[in-house]
C-alpha positions as CSV (number, residue, x, y, z in Angstrom):
1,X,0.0,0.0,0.0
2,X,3.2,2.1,0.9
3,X,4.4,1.9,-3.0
4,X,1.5,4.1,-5.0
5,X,2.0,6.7,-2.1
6,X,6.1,6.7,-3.0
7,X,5.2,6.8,-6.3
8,X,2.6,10.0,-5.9
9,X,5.3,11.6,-3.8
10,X,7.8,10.6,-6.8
11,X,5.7,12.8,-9.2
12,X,5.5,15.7,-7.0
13,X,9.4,16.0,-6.3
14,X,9.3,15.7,-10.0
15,X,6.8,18.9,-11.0
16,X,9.2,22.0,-10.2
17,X,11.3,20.8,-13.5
18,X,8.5,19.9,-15.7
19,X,6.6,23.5,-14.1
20,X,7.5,25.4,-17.5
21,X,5.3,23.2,-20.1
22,X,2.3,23.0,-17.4
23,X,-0.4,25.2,-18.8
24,X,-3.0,26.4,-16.1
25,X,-5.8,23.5,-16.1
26,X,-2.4,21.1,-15.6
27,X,-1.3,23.4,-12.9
28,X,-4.8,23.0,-11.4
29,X,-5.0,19.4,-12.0
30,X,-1.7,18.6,-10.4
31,X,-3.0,20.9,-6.9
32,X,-5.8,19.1,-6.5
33,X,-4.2,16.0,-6.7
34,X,-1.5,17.1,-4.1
35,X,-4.7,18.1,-1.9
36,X,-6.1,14.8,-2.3
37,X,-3.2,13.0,-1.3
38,X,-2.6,14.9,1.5
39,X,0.6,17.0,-0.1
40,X,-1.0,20.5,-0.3
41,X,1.2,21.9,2.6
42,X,4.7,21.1,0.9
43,X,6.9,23.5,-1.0
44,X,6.5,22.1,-4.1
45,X,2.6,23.5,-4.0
46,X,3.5,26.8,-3.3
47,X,5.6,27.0,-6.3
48,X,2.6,25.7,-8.2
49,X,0.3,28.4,-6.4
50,X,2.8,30.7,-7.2
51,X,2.9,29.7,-10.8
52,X,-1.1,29.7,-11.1
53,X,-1.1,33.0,-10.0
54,X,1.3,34.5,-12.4
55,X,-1.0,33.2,-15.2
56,X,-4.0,34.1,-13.5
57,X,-5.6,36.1,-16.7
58,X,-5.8,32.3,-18.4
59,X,-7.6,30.6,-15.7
60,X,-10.7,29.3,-15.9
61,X,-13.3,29.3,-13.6
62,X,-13.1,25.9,-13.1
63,X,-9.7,26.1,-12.3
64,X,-10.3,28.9,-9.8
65,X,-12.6,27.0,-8.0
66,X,-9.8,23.4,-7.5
67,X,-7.1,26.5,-6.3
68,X,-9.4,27.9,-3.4
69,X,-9.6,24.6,-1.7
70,X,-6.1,24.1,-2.0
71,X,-5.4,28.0,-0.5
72,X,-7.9,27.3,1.9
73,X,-6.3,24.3,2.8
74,X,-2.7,25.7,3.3
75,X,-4.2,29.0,5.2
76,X,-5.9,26.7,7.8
77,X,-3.4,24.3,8.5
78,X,-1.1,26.9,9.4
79,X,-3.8,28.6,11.3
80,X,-4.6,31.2,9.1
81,X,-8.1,32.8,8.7
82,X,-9.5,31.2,5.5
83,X,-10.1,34.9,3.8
84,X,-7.2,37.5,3.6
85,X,-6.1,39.9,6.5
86,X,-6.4,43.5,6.4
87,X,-2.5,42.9,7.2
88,X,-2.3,40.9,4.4
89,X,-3.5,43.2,2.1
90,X,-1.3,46.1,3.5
91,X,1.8,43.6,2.5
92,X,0.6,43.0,-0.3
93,X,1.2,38.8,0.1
94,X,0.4,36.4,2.3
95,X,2.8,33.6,3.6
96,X,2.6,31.6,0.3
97,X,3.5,35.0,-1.6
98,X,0.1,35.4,-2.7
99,X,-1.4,38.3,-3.8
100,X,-4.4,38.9,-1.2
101,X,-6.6,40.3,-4.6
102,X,-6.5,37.2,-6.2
103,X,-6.9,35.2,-3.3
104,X,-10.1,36.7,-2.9
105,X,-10.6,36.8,-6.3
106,X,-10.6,32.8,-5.9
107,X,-13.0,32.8,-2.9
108,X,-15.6,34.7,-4.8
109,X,-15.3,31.8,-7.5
110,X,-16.2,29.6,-4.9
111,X,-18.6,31.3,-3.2
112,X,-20.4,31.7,-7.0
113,X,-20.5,27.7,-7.3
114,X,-22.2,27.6,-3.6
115,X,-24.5,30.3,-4.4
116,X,-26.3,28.7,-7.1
117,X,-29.7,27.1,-6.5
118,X,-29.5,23.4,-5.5
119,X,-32.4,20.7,-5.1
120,X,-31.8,18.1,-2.7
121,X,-31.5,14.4,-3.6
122,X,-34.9,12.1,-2.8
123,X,-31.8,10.2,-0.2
124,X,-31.6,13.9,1.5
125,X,-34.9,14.5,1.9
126,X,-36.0,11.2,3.3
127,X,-32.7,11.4,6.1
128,X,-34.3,15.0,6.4
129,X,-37.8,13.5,7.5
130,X,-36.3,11.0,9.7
131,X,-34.8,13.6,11.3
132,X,-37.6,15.9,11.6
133,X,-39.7,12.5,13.4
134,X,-36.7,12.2,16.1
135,X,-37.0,15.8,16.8
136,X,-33.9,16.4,15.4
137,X,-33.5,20.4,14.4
138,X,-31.7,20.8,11.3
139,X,-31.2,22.9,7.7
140,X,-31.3,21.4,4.7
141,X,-28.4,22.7,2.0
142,X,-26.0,24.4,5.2
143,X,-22.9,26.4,5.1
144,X,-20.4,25.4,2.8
145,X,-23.1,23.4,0.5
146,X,-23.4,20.6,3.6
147,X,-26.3,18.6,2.7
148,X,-27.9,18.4,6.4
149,X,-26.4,21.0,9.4
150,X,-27.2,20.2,13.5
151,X,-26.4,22.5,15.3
152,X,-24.3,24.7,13.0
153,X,-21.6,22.1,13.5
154,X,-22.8,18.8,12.4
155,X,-22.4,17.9,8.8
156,X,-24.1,15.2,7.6
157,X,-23.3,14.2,3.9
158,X,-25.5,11.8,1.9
159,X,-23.2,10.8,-0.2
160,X,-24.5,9.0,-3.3
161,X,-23.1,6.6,-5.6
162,X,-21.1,9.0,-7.0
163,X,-18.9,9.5,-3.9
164,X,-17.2,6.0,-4.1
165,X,-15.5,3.5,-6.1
166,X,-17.5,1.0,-7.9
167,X,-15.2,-1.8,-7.3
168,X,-14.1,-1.6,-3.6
169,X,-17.2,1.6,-1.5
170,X,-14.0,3.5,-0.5
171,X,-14.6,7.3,-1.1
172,X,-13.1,8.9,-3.9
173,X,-10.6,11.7,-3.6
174,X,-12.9,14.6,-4.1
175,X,-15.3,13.1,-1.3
176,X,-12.2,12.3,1.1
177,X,-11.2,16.1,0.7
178,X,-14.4,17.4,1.0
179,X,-14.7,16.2,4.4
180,X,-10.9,16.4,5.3
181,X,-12.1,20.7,4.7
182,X,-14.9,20.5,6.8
183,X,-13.2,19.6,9.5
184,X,-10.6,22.0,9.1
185,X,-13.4,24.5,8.9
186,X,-14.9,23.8,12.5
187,X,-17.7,21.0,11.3
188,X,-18.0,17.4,12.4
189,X,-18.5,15.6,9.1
190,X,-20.9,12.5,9.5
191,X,-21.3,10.5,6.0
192,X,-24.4,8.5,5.5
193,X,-23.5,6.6,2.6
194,X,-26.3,5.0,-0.1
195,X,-24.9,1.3,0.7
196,X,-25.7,1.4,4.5
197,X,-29.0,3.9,3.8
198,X,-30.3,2.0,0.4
199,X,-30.1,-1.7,2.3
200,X,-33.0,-0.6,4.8
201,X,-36.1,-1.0,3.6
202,X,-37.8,2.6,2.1
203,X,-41.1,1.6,4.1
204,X,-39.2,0.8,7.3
205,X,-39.2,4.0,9.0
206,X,-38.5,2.3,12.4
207,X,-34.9,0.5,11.1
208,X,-34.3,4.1,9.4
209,X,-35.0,6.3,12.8
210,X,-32.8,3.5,15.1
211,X,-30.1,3.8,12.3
212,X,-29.6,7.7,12.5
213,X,-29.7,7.3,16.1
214,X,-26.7,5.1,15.7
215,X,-25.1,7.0,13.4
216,X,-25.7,10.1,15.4
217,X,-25.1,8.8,18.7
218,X,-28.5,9.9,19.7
219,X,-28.2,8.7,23.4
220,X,-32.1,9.1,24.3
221,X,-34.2,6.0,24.0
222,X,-36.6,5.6,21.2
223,X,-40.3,4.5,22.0
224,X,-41.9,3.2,18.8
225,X,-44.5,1.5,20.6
226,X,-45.3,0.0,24.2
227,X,-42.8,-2.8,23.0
228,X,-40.5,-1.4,20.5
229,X,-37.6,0.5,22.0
230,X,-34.2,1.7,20.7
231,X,-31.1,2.7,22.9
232,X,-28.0,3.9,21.2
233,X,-25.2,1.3,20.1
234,X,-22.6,1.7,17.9
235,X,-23.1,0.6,14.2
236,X,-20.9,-2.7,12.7
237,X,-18.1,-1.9,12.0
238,X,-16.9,-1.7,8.2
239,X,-16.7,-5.2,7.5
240,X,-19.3,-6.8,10.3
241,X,-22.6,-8.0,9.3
242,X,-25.4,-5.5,10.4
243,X,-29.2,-6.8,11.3
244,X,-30.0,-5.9,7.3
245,X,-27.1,-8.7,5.8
């Protein structure tokens, strides 16, 4: 497992000589990939920051959009606000030698994409209704495009299809950073993923409440009836049989 991660790490050392002939979706393209695996914080992706900004008349929005996360990223990890400083802006650079401008000029990219009208997914809305029968307060479509918000700090993704591999259910990159960001922005990212929500039953709304319980760690008991009860345990484990195998 060690030897793609050597490999990645391989390619990165590699960039800085190759940095010339990268045109800016590659410079984009190879960022995100260093977010994804982790590698966003390393010299070699300020340079590419660095390069993406001095051909910042040839991005694309697109491209502006894959550089915010990986600014945002870098601010926060080293305990930066996420938007620029007045003392930045007086500088005239932040610690990666960014221009505070078109740092923000990247954030308004991003807040663009999040600003646009969204319609939740039929999984949303049902996890929404189950919510709303436990009581639980929440806001469908939160801060930062999160599908459910509790509590302003809660995110609960349901992630689709889309969000994993076919072969093996492990999230893809994009999902894996998504929620690596949350977390770095204050939220506690829950996923409820479509093969643990699609194997109960749509018309069981008893197995659906007593799994968000478990998946919330909602510690009061639920009384479905005089003999139906639930109190919180944890769900199986990735791997372990649950009461719907």
């Amino acid at each position: 497992a060690a030897f793609p991660g050597q490999l990645f790490e391989a390619l990165v050392a590699e960039l800085p000589r190759r940095m010339a002939r990268l045109g800016p979706r590659e410079l984009a393209t190879c960022l995100h990939a260093c977010a994804v695996a982790g590698l966003e914080g390393g010299e070699v992706a300020g340079l590419l920051l660095r390069a993406a900004q001095a051909r910042r008349g040839e991005l694309e929005v697109e491209h502006m959009r894959a550089l915010h996360q990986v600014v945002v990223l870098r601010r926060l990890a080293r305990g930066d606000r996420e938007a620029p400083t007045a003392a930045e802006a007086a500088r005239g650079a932040d610690a990666d030698g960014l221009a505070p401008a078109w740092v923000a000029d990247l954030r308004r990219a991003w807040g663009r994409e999040k600003a646009r009208p969204k319609l939740p997914s039929a999984r949303q809305r049902a996890v929404s209704g189950k919510l709303a029968d436990l009581g639980v307060q929440h806001e469908m479509e939160g801060p930062e495009d999160v599908d459910i918000c509790i509590n302003g700090t809660v995110a609960l993704e349901v992630d689709g299809p889309l969000h994993f591999t076919r072969s093996t259910g492990r999230p893809l990159g994009r999902t894996a950073l998504r929620h690596r960001m949350l977390r770095l922005q204050g939220f506690k990212p829950i996923s409820v993923p479509c093969y643990e929500l699609d194997r109960i039953p749509w018309w069981s709304s008893t197995e659906r409440k007593r799994y968000l319980q478990r998946k919330l760690a909602l510690r009061e008991t639920l009384r479905f009836s005089k003999r139906d009860t639930s109190t919180y345990r944890p769900l199986p484990k990735p791997g372990m049989q649950s009461r719907f195998d």
